[in-house]
Wavefront OBJ file of the C-alpha trace (Angstrom):
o trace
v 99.477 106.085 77.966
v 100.184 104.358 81.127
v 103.006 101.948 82.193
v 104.242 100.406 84.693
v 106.534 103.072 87.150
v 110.268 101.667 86.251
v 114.021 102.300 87.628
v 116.328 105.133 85.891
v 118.403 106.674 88.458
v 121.739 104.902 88.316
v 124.173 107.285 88.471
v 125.527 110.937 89.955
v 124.450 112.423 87.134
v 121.079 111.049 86.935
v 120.618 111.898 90.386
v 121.840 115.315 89.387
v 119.089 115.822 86.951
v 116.292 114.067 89.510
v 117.067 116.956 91.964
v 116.603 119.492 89.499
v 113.381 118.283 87.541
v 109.768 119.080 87.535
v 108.800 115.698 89.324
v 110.942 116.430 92.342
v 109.938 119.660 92.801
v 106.163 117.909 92.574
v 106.923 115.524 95.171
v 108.862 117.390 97.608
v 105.669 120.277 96.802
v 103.154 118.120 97.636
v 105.262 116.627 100.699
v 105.460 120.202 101.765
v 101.763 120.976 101.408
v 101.219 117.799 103.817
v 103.120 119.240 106.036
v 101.328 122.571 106.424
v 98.103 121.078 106.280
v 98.526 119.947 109.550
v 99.785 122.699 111.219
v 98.492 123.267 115.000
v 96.195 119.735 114.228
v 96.276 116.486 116.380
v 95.080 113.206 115.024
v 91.705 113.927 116.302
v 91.163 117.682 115.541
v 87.463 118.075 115.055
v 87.825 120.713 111.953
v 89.391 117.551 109.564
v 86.634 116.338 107.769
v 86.372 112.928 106.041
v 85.516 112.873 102.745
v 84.681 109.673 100.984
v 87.920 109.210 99.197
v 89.557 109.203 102.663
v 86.877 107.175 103.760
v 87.927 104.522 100.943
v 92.005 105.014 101.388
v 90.879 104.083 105.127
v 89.346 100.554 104.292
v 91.959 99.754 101.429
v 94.818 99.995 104.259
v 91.962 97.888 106.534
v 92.330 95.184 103.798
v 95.966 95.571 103.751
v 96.470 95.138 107.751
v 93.323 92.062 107.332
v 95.846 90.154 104.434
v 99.014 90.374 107.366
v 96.461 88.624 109.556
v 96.502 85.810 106.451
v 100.279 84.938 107.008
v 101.139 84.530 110.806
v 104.669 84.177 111.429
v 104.969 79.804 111.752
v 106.532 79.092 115.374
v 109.889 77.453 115.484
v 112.949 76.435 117.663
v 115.385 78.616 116.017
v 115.229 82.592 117.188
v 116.479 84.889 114.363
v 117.330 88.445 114.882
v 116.343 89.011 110.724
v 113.230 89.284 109.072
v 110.429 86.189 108.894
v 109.883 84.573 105.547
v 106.051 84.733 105.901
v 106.260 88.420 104.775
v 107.032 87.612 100.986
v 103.798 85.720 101.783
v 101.955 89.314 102.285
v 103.676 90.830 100.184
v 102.334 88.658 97.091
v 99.059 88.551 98.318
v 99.439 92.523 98.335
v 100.853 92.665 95.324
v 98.541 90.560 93.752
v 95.751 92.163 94.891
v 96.689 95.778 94.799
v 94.818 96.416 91.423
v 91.634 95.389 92.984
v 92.010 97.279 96.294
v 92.594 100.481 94.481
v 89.437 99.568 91.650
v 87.152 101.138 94.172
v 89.576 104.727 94.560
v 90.434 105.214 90.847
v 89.394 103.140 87.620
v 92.400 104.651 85.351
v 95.915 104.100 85.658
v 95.855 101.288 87.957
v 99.071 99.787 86.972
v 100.891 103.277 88.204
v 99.264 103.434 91.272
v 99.208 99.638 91.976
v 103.048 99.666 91.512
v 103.488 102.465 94.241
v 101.167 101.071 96.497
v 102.288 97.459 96.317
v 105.491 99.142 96.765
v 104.941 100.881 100.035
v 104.974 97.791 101.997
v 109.010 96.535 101.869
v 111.274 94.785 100.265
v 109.778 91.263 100.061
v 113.832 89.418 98.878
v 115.572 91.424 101.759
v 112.951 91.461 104.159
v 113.287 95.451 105.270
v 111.450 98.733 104.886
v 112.952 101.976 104.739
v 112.037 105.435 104.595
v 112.147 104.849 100.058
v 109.519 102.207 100.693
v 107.486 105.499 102.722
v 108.411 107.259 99.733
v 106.651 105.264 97.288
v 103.039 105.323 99.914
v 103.501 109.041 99.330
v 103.791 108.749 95.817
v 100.876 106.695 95.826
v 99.042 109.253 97.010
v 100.404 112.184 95.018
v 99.534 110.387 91.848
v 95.452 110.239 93.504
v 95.945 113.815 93.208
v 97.275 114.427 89.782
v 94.680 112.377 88.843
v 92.007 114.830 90.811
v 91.010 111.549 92.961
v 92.153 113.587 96.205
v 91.516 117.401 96.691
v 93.544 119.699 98.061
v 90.889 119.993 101.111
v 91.893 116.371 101.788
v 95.084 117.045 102.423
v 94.193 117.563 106.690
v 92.877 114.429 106.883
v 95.022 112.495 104.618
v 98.038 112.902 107.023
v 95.869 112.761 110.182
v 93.469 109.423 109.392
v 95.050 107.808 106.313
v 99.138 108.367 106.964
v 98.289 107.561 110.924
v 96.387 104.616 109.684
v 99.457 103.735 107.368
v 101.815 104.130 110.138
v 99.900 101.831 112.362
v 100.064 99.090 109.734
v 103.374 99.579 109.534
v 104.148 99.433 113.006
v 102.114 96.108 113.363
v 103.993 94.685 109.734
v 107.672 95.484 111.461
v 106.726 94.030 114.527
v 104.781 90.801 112.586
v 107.454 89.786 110.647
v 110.908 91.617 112.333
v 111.377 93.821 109.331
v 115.276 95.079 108.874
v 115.912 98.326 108.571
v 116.789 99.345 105.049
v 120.054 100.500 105.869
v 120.839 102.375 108.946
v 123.239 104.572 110.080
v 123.138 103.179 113.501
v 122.371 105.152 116.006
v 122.971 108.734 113.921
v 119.008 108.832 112.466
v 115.951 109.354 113.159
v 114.544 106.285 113.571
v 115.209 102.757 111.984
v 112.709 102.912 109.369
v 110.644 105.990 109.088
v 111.177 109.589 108.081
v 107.628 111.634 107.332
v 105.913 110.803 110.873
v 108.905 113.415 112.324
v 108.418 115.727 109.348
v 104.430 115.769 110.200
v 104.377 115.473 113.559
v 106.604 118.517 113.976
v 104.118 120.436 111.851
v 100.914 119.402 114.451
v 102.990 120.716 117.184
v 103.808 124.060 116.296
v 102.075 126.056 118.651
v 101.644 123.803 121.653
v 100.415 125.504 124.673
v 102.893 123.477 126.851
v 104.347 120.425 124.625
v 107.816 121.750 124.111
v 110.628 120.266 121.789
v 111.929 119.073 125.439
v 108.975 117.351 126.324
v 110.021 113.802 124.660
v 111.895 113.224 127.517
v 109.073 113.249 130.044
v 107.930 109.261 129.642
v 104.450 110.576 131.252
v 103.791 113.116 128.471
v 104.589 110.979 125.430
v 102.681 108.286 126.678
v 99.118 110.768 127.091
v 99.876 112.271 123.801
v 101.043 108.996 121.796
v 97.516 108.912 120.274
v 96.667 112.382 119.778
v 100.145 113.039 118.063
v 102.105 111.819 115.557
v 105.777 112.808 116.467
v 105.125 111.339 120.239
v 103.736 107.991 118.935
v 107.551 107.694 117.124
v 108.936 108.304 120.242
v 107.080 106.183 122.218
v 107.259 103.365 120.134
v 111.319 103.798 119.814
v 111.748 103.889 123.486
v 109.253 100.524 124.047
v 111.675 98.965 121.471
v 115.157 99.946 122.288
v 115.259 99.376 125.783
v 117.289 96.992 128.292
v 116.185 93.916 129.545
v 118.995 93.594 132.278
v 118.022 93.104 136.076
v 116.080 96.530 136.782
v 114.540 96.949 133.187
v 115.669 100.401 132.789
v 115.030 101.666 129.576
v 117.833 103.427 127.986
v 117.988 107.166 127.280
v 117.013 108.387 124.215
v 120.324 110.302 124.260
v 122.182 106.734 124.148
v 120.448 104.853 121.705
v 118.837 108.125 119.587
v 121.254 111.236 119.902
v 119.647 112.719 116.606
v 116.305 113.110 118.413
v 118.080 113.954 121.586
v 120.034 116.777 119.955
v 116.535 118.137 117.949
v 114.879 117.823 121.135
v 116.958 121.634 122.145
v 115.783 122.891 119.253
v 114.113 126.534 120.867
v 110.759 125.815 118.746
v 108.709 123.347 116.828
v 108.485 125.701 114.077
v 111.947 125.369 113.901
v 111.884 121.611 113.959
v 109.565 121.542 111.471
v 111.228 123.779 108.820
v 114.608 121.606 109.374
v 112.686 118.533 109.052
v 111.342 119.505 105.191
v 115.732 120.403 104.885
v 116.952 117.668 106.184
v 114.527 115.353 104.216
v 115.615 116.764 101.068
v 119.328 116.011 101.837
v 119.056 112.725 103.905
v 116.090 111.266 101.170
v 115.190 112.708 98.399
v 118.801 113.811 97.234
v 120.750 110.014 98.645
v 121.345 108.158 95.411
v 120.986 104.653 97.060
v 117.211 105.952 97.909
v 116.396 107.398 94.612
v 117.851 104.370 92.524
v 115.085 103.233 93.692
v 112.411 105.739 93.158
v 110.253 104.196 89.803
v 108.753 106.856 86.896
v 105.722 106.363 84.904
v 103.247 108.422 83.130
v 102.142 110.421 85.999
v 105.533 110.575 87.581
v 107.769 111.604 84.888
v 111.077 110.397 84.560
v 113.478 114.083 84.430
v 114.526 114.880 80.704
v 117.887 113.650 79.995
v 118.440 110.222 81.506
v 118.816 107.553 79.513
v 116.550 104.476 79.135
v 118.954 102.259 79.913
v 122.850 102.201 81.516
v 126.163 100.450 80.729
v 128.374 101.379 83.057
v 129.656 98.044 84.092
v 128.342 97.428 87.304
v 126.018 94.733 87.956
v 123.048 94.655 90.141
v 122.943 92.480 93.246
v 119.354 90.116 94.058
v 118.249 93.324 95.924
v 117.860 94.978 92.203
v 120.393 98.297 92.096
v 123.779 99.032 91.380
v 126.447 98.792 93.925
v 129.057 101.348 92.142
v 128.500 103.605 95.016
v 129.869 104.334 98.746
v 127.246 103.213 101.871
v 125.146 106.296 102.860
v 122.474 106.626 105.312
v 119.705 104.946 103.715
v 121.454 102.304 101.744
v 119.377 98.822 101.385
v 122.847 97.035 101.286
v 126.156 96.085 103.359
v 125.901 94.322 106.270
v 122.665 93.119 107.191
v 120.907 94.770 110.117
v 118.935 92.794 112.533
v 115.934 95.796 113.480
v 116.174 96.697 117.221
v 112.400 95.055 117.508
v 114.090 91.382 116.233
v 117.014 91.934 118.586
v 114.125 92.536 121.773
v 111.669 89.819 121.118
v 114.632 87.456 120.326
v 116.036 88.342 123.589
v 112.728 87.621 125.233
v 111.737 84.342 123.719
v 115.040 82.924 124.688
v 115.058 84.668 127.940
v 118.642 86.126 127.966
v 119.663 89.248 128.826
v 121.791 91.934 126.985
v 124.931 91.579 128.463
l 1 2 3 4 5 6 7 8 9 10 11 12 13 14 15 16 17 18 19 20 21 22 23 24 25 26 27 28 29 30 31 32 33 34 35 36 37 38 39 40 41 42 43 44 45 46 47 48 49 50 51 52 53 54 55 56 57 58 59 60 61 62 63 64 65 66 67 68 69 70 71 72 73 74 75 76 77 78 79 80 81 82 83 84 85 86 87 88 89 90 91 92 93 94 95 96 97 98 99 100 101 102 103 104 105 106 107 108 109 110 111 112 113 114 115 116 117 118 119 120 121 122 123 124 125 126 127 128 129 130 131 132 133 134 135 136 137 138 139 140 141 142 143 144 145 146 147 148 149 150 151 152 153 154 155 156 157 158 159 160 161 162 163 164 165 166 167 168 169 170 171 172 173 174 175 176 177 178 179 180 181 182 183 184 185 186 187 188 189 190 191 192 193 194 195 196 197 198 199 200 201 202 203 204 205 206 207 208 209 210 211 212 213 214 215 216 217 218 219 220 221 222 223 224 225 226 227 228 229 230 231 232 233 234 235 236 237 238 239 240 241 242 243 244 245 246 247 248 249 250 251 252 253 254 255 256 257 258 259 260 261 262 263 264 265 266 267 268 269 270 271 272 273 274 275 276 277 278 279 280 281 282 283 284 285 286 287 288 289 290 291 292 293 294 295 296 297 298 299 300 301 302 303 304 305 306 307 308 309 310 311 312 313 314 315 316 317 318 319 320 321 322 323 324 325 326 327 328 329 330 331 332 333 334 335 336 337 338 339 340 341 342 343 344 345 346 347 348 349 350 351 352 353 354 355 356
């Protein structure tokens, strides 16, 4: 019987048993087969076919990006560098609706899949996205194909027209409403908010004729490729955000403001990139306990034998809804709160000062 997806890592030794279950191994699988799917692929490879349950994951993420357009951010005299409050205002409307945007998809277990999806969006009380709110889109999806909605053919195209199309929304959500990063470790990531677009894009660009790893320097090349690959849109969209506004408008080097993607970028190969992406996500994500506290177990996503329902380990959970027992990793939703580089631009250039 279904149920609505619910908490249970809380401790070391839950997230102990998470790494070692069947349901890990399922979604890091699955992430894995993503991956692959795309090898040697850009966004508009001719071979991907669309098959009408991409066609209908396409127009429930239209619906999503049409309810964003319902909330516009109200204008006022005070700048913020943190997230806008008309966001819990999607985010209900989302969440509200979610059953009914996935009715047309999949008529059985809707209050799994609703939970993921609704889930993929943010936090709506903090304000943020991070790469556990990605998570849950992906196990959104991976619960279509346990339930044989999506088919292993589908796989292509659900990375190239439904993730991209995910991604997009995304992009225009963080930019809408100034989403925070869900934790950050500053400039020593990725990205602010996102993990998978590096981990797939590396895959489409395996066997470039003449894209090297290098190549993400050259302003001229990211920009032609930005829509034709997934890896260069990340990088062109970081370096549009995180750049100066002094006197010349330089933008700053991705080695000052994104060292991790400056270092990858010597990596000798793609294939390379690509294989350390699927490590490193396993380490930085799927194995950090202030992620996975928050990953949610149902029916379809099993819950790994041997946790217990329910904890007393006297520590009590803060409005953001886990346990704070635990040392600040990479990826934690709490600490300090982090103003998202995109807040700390438009702020700057709505009250027309300059970074100092």
């Amino acid at each position: 019987m279904y149920f609505k997806p619910v908490r249970r890592v809380f401790t070391q030794d839950d997230l102990s048993k998470w790494i070692d279950s069947d349901t890990y191994n399922e979604v890091l699988n699955f992430i894995t087969q993503l991956q692959e799917s795309v090898i040697d692929k850009a966004n508009d490879d001719s071979r991907v076919a669309t098959s009408p349950i991409i066609t209908k994951l396409i127009h429930l993420i239209d619906e999503i990006y049409q309810i964003i357009q319902h909330h516009p951010v109200k204008k006022d005299k005070d700048i913020s560098r943190f997230g806008k409050v008309e966001f819990r205002d999607f985010y209900d409307e989302v969440a509200s609706k979610s059953t009914d945007l996935i009715q047309p998809i999949c008529d059985t277990a809707l209050i799994e899949t609703s939970t993921y999806l609704a889930n993929s969006w943010g936090d709506r009380t903090r304000i943020d996205y991070g790469s556990g709110h990605e998570l849950n889109f992906i196990c959104f999806l991976l619960c279509l194909y346990k339930l044989d909605i999506i088919q292993r053919n589908d796989f292509s195209a659900l990375i190239l027209k439904v993730f991209t199309k995910y991604m997009a929304t995304m992009r225009c959500l963080q930019r809408t409403y100034w989403l925070e990063p869900a934790g950050s470790h500053g400039v020593w990531g990725l990205d602010d908010y996102h993990f998978l677009p590096f981990l797939f894009g590396a895959a489409q660009l395996c066997n470039h004729p003449h894209m090297k790893p290098k190549s993400i320097h050259n302003d001229e090349l990211v920009e032609m490729y930005r829509d034709k690959y997934i890896y260069m849109e990340c990088i062109d969209f970081i370096n549009n955000i995180k750049t100066s506004t002094n006197k010349q408008q330089e933008k700053l080097s991705l080695r000052w403001h994104s060292p991790m993607l400056d270092d990858i970028s010597a990596a000798k190969s793609w294939g390379k990139i690509r294989e350390g992406m699927i490590k490193m996500y396993k380490v930085e994500v799927l194995g950090k306990l202030p992620i996975i506290q928050h990953f949610m177990f149902g029916e379809i996503l099993k819950c790994p034998e041997g946790i217990p329902e329910h904890h007393d380990d006297g520590e009590i959970e803060s409005d953001c809804g886990h346990v704070h027992g635990i040392a600040n990793t990479w990826g934690d939703c709490c600490g300090i709160k982090i103003p998202s580089a995109i807040a700390a631009s438009e702020s700057i250039k709505r009250a027309g000062v300059p970074f100092d």
